[in-house]
C-alpha positions in Angstrom: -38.1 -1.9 -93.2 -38.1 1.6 -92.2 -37.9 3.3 -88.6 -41.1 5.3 -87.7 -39.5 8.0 -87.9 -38.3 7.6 -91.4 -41.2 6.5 -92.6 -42.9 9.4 -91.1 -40.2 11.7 -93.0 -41.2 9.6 -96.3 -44.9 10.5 -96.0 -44.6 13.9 -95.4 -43.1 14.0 -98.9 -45.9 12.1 -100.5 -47.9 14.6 -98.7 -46.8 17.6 -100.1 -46.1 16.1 -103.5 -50.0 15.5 -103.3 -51.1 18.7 -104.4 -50.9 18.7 -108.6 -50.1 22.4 -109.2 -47.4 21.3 -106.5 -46.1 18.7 -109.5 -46.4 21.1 -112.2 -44.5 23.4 -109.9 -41.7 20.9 -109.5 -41.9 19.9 -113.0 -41.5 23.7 -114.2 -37.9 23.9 -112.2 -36.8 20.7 -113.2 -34.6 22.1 -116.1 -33.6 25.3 -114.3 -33.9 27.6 -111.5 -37.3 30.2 -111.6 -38.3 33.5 -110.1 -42.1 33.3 -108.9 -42.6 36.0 -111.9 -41.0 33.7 -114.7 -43.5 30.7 -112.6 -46.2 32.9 -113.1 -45.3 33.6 -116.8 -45.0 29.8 -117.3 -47.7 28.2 -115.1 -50.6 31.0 -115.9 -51.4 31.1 -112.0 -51.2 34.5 -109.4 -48.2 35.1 -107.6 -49.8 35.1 -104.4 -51.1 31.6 -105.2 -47.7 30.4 -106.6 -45.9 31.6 -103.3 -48.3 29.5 -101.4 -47.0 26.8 -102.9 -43.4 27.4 -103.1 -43.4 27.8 -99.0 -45.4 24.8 -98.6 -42.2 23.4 -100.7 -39.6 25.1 -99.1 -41.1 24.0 -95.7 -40.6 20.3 -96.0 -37.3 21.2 -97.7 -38.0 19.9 -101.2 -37.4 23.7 -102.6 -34.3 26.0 -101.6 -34.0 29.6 -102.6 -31.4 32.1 -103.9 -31.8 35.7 -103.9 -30.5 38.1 -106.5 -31.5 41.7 -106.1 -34.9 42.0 -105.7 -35.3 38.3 -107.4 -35.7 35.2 -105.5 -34.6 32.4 -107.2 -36.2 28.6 -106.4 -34.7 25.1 -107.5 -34.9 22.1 -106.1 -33.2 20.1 -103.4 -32.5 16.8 -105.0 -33.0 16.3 -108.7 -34.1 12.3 -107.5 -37.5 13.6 -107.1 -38.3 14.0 -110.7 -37.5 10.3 -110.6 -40.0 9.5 -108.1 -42.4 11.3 -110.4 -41.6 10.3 -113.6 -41.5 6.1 -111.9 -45.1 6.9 -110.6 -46.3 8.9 -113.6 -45.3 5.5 -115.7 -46.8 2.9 -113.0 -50.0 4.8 -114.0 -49.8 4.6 -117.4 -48.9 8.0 -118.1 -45.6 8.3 -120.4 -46.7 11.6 -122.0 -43.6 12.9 -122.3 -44.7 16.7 -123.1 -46.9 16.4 -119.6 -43.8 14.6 -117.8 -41.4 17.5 -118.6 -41.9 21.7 -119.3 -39.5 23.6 -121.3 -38.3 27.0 -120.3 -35.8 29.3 -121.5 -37.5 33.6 -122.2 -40.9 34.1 -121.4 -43.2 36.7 -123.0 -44.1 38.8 -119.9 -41.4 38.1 -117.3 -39.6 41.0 -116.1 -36.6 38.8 -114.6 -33.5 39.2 -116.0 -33.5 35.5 -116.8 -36.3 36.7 -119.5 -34.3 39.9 -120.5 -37.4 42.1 -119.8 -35.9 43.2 -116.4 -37.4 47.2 -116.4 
C-alpha cells in the first residue's frame, strides 16, 4: 500500500495525464526531443495553446527543457510513462498502433533547425 503522500504524488500524474491533447503531446516526444514550433507543425494546434500545455507538463515534472539559441527544446522525464499509456490504452481495447505512437523526423513548415528550415 502506498503512503498518502505517495499516493497523492501518483494522482497528480493521472491528473495531468487527463487532458488528451496532453497525451498526444506526450506521444509526439516520445521518439525525440520537439521545439513548440516543430509541436505545432506536427500536432496542428497554436503555439500559445501548445505552451499551455507543455507548462502544465513541466510543472508536475513530467516534461524538462533544453534551450538552444532562441529554441527551446522539451522531452520527457522518464520514458516509463509511455508504458503507463500504452498498458492503459490496451486495458481499453485500444491497440491501434498508428494512434499509440507518432512519427517525426522534418516537418513541412518548421523553422527549427531540427526541420532544416531554420531562416
Amino acid at each position: 500500500m502506498l503512503a498518502t503522500g505517495q499516493a497523492k504524488q501518483v494522482s497528480q500524474l493521472f491528473k495531468v495525464l487527463g487532458d488528451p491533447f496532453r497525451v498526444q503531446l506526450l506521444l509526439a516526444l516520445e521518439k525525440q526531443e520537439a521545439c513548440v514550433c516543430h509541436l505545432e507543425c506536427l500536432l496542428r494546434k497554436r503555439q500559445a495553446y501548445i505552451s499551455q500545455h507543455l507548462m502544465n507538463l513541466r510543472k508536475a515534472g513530467v516534461l524538462k527543457a533544453r534551450r538552444e539559441g532562441r529554441f527551446v527544446y522539451y522531452s520527457v522525464n522518464n520514458q516509463e510513462l509511455f508504458t503507463l499509456i500504452r498498458k492503459t490504452a490496451e486495458s481499453m481495447g485500444l491497440k491501434n498502433k498508428r494512434v499509440l505512437s507518432r512519427s517525426q523526423g522534418s516537418l513541412a513548415g518548421c523553422e527549427c533547425p531540427q526541420c532544416g528550415n531554420s531562416i
